[in-house]
C-alpha positions as CSV (number, residue, x, y, z in Angstrom):
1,X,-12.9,2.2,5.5
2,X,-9.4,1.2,6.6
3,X,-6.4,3.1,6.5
4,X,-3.6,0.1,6.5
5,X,-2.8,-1.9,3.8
6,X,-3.2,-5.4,4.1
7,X,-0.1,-7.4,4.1
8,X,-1.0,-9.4,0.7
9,X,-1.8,-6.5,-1.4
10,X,0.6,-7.0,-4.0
11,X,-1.4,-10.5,-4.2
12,X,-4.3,-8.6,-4.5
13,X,-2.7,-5.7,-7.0
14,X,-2.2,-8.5,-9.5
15,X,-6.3,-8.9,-10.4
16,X,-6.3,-5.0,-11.1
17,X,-3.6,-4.7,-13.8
18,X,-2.7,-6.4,-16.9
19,X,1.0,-5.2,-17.2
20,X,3.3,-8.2,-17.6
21,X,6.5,-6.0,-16.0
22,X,3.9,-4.7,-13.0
23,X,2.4,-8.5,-12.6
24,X,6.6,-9.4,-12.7
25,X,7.5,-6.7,-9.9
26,X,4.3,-7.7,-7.9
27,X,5.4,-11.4,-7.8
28,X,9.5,-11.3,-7.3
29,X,9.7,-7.5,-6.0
30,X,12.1,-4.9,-6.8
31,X,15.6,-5.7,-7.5
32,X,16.5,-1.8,-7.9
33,X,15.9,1.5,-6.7
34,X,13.7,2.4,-10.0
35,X,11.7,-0.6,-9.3
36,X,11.7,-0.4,-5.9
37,X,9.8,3.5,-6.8
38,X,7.6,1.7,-8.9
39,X,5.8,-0.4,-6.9
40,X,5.7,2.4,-4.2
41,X,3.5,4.1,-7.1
42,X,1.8,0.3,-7.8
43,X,1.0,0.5,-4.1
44,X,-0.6,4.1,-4.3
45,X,-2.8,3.2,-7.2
46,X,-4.2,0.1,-4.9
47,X,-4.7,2.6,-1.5
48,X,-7.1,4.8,-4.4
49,X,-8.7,1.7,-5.7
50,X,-9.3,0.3,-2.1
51,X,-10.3,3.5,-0.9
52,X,-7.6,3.3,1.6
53,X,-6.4,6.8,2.8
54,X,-3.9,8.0,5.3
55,X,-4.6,9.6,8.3
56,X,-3.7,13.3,8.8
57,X,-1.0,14.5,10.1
58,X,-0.3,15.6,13.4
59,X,-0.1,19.8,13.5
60,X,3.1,20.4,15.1
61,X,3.6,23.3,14.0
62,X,4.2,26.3,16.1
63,X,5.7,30.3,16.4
64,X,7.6,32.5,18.2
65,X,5.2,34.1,20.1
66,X,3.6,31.2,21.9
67,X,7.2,29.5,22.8
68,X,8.2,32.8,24.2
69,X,5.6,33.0,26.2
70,X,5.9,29.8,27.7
71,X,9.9,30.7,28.2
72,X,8.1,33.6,30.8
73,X,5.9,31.6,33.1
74,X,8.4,29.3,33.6
């Protein structure tokens, strides 16, 4: 299993729905910021079909405690 999304994947989108105004924005793209969300959730429904998932994100999260600490040794 990968986790990028192939370059043609609208291409690939268009066998997977039978929407004429999806099949539309997966051919010419968005024109506006509505459509241009749209296909951001078109492109979300391919990553679950495809099994596609994205990685994790890195922990950067930290406290007080520990940065104060460091502060004193240095």
């Amino acid at each position: 299993m990968t986790s990028e999304v192939p370059d043609n994947w609208r291409e690939e989108m268009i066998d997977f729905t039978s929407d004429p105004s999806e099949i539309k924005l997966l051919r010419e793209g968005p024109t506006s910021w509505t459509q241009s969300v749209r296909l951001g959730i078109i492109k979300s429904r391919y990553k679950k079909i495809m099994g596609i998932k994205d990685p994790e994100p890195v922990d950067c999260q930290s406290n007080f405690k520990e940065w104060n600490e460091q502060t004193k040794s240095l």
